[in-house]
Every structure is written in C-alpha cells, then in structure tokens.
C-alpha positions in Angstrom: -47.7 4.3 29.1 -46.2 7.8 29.7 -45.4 6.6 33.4 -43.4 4.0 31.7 -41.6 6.1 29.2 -40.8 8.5 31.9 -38.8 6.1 33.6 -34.9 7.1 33.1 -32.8 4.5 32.4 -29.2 3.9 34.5 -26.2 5.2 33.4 -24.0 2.4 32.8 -20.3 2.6 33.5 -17.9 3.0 30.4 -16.0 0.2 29.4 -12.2 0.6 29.8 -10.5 0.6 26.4 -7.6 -2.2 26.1 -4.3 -1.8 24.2 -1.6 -3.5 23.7 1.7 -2.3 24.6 4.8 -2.3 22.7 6.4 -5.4 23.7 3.0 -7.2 22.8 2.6 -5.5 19.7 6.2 -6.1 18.6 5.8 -9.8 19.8 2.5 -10.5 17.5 4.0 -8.7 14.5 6.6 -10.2 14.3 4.9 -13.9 14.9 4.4 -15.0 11.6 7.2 -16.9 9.6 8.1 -14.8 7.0 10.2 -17.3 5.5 7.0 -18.8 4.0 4.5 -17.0 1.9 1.5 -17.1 3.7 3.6 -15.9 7.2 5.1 -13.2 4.9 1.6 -12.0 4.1 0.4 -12.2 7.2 3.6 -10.1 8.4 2.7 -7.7 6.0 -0.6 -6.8 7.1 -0.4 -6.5 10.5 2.5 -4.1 9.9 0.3 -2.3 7.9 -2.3 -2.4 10.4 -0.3 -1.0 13.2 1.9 1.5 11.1 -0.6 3.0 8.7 -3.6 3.0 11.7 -6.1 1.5 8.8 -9.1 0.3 9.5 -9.2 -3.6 8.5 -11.8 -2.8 5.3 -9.2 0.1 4.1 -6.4 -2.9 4.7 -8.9 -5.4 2.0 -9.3 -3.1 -0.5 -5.6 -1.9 -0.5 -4.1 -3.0 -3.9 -0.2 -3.1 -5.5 -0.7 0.1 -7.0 -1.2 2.0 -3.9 1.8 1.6 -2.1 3.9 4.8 -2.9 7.5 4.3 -2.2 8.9 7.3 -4.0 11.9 8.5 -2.5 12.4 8.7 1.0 8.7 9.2 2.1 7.1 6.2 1.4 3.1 6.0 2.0 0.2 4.1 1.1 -3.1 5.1 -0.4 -6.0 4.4 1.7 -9.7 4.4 0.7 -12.1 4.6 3.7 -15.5 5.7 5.0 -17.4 7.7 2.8 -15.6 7.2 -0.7 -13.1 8.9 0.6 -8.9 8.7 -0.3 -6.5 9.5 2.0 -2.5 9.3 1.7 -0.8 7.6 4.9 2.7 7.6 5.9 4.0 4.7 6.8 7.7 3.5 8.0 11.0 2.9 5.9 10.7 -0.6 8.1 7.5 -1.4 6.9 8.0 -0.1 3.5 10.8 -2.5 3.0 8.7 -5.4 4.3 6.0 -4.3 1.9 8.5 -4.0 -1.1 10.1 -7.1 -0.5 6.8 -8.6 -0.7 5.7 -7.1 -3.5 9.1 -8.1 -5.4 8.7 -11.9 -3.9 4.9 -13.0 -4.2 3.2 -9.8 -6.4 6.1 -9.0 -8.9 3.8 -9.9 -12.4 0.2 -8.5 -11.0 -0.9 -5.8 -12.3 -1.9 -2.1 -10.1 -5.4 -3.0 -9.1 -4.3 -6.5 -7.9 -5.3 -6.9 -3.8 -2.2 -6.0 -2.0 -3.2 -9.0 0.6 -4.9 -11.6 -0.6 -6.1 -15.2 0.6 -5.0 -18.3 -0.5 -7.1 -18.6 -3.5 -5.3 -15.1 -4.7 -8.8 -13.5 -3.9 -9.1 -10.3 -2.2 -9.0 -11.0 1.7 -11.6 -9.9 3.8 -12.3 -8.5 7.1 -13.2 -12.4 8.7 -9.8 -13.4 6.6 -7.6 -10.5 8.7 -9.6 -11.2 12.4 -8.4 -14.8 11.5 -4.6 -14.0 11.1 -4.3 -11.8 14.1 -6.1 -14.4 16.4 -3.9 -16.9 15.5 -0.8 -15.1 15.9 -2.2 -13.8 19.3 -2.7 -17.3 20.5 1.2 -18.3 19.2 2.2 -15.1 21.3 0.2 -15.8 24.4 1.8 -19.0 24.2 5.1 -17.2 24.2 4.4 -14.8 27.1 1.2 -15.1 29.4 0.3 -11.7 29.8 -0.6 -10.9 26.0 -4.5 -10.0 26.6 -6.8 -13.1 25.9 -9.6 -11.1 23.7 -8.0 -9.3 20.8 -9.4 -7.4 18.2 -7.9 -6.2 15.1 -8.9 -2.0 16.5 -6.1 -2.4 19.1 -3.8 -2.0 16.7 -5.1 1.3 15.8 -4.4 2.9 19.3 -1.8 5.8 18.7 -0.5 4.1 15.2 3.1 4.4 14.5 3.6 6.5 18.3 6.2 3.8 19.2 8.8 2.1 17.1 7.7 -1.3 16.9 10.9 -3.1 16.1 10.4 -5.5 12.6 12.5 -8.0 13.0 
C-alpha cells in the first residue's frame, strides 16, 4: 500500500482562462429589450455584473436600498463571502440604467426589496441569472459567430469596468 501511495500523480496542464472581449461584452449587454420589463431587468443585471465585478450571489441578494446614487459618485453596496460589506463603484452609465429602473418597475417597494427579481417578484437566484446570460449569449452568437459557445456568468468579472462598455 505505501508503493501505491508513493506513486506521484501527473501534473496536468492548466486550463486557459476565456474572456470575452469588448465588442462581445457590449454585444450581450446590450441584447435584452429594454423596452419591456423583463429585458430591462435583465439589462440591468448584466450591467451590474460587468461594471460592479460582483459575484452572481452578491448580484441576488442586492436590494433597492443599496444602490447609492448620491452625487456624482454613484455605487452599490455589496455583501459577499464571509458576511462581509463592501462599497463598489459603478458607472454614471449604469447608474442611470439602474435608476431608471428603479423609477419604472421598483418605484413603491420598500429598501430591502430584491433589486432583481424573477417573475413571481421573488428574489432571483444564481440558476435565474446563468439563465438570462445564456439566453442573451445564444441571441448574440446568432448575431455574430465568434461570441464563445460556453459562457459563464465569471467572464464578466475579468478586469470589471477596465473598458467602457458602451450602454446603448
């Protein structure tokens, strides 16, 4: 048995980390209608995702009352990994789209309402957010054929808020 455990194992290669670049992460932002509600929410938080750099949990348990747009610094408030809060900055861009949305769909709930929630007004979870951002990632590969096939909501996170996605 010691023979055995002896035995090293290989060292397997690492595994290339994808991203998506700017055109492709403009292109599935900006996907979703935002003309109706559900494409406006779904606008919403994939802004978030990219320009905040949350991970999809912090995006579920973001609520009305922590989006800060006080002055000209607007930011959200972010709870994480280990009970942990953390204030993120986010763009006048997205800030607009988030106010906008707020005014339009959230303007009578109350501070600890779920900033994005699913149909049934419920706070959305991580399945609910995987969901929207493969379906707008098939409408964009649709649109141009080199969008990557496998997508995951973590490529959004690469260097957040680096470029200026354009919001259209």
């Amino acid at each position: 048995m010691q023979e055995i455990t002896a035995i090293k194992a290989k060292k397997s290669t690492a595994k290339e980390i994808e991203f998506l670049t700017v055109k492709h992460t403009s292109l599935l932002i900006n996907s979703p209608d935002v003309n109706t509600s559900a494409g406006l929410r779904h606008r919403v938080a994939l802004t978030l995702l990219y320009d905040s750099g949350c991970r999809v949990q912090e995006l579920c348990d973001l609520t009305v009352g922590d989006v800060l747009s006080i002055g000209s610094n607007p930011t959200i408030r972010l709870h994480g990994k280990g009970d942990k809060y953390r204030i993120v900055p986010i763009s006048e861009s997205a800030a607009s789209l988030v106010n906008g949305y707020i005014s339009r769909q959230l303007s009578g709930a109350l501070k600890d309402h779920p900033l994005i929630s699913n149909r049934y007004h419920n706070k959305m979870n991580r399945d609910g957010i995987s969901y929207i951002l493969k379906k707008y990632a098939a409408k964009a590969r649709k649109t141009d054929s080199t969008f990557p096939e496998h997508i995951h909501c973590h490529m959004l996170r690469q260097l957040p808020g680096l470029y200026d996605v354009p919001l259209l």
